[in-house]
N, C-alpha and C positions, 0 to 999 in steps of 0.2 A: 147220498151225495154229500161231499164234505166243501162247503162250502166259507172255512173259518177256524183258526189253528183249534177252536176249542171242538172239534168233530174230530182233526187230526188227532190229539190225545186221547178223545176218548176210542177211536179206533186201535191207536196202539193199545192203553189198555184193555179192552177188548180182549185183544189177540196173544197179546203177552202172557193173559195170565190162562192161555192154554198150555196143556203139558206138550211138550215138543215143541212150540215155536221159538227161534233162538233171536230174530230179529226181526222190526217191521219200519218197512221204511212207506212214510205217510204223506204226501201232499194236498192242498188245496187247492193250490195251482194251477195245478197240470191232473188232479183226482186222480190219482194213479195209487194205490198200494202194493209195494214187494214185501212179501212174508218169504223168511227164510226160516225153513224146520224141519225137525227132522221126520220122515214120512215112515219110521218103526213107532213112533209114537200118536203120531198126532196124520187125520186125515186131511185130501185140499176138499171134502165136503165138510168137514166139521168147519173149517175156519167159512166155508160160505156160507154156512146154516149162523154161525152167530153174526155174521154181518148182515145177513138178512132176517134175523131177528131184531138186529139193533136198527135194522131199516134203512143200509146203507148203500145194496143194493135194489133195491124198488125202482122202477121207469118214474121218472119228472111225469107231470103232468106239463106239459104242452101249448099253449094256446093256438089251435088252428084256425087259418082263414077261413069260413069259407062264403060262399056266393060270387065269390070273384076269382079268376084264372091271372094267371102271373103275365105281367108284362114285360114286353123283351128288350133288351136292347143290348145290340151288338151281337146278339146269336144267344145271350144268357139270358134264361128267366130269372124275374123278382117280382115280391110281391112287394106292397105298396101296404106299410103300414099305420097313416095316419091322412088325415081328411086334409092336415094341409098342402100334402101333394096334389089334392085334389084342385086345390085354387093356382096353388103356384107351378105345376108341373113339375120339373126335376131341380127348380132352384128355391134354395130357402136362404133366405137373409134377417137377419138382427140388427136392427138400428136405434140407437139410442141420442136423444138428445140433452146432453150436458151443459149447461152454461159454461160460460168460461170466469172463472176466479181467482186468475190465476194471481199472484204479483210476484216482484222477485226478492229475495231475502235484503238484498241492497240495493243500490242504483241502478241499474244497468240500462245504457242506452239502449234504445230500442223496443223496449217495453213499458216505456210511458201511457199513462191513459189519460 
């Protein structure tokens, strides 16, 4: 997975410096690579065998729920992944209490204290 331009370049080089690839276009973005090459020189297992040497292609590890079945709503399952839905049900809120200090740079009626 390339998760940061510095996986990007090191996959173009990688790939670059096999014989027959003429160009490799790399995102993190979107994790997509196009290799363009020529296929008298160079194979599309060779260029998979060095990205999954370089461990580009390997499966994420995951983290699964389990012990609990997904909850519905509106016809779409979801899982539920923190305890504080557990108190608040589907709403969460943040609230912070800030004094006020404010003053104003000059006069200004209205905001006398």
């Amino acid at each position: 997975m390339m998760y940061a331009d510095h996986h990007v370049l090191a996959v173009r080089q990688l790939l670059l410096a096999l014989p027959g690839v003429v160009d490799v276009y790399a995102s993190s973005s979107f994790q997509v690579v196009d290799v363009s090459f020529d296929e008298t020189r160079c194979a599309e297992e060779e260029i998979r065998s060095v990205l999954a040497e370089a461990g580009y292609l390997a499966e994420l590890p995951v983290a699964v729920e389990f012990g609990s079945g997904p909850a519905v709503e509106k016809g779409k399952p979801f899982f539920r992944h923190t305890a504080v839905f557990l108190q608040t049900d589907r709403t969460i809120t943040f609230a912070q209490d800030v004094p006020e200090m404010a003053r104003p740079l000059w006069p200004c009626p209205g905001l006398e204290k």
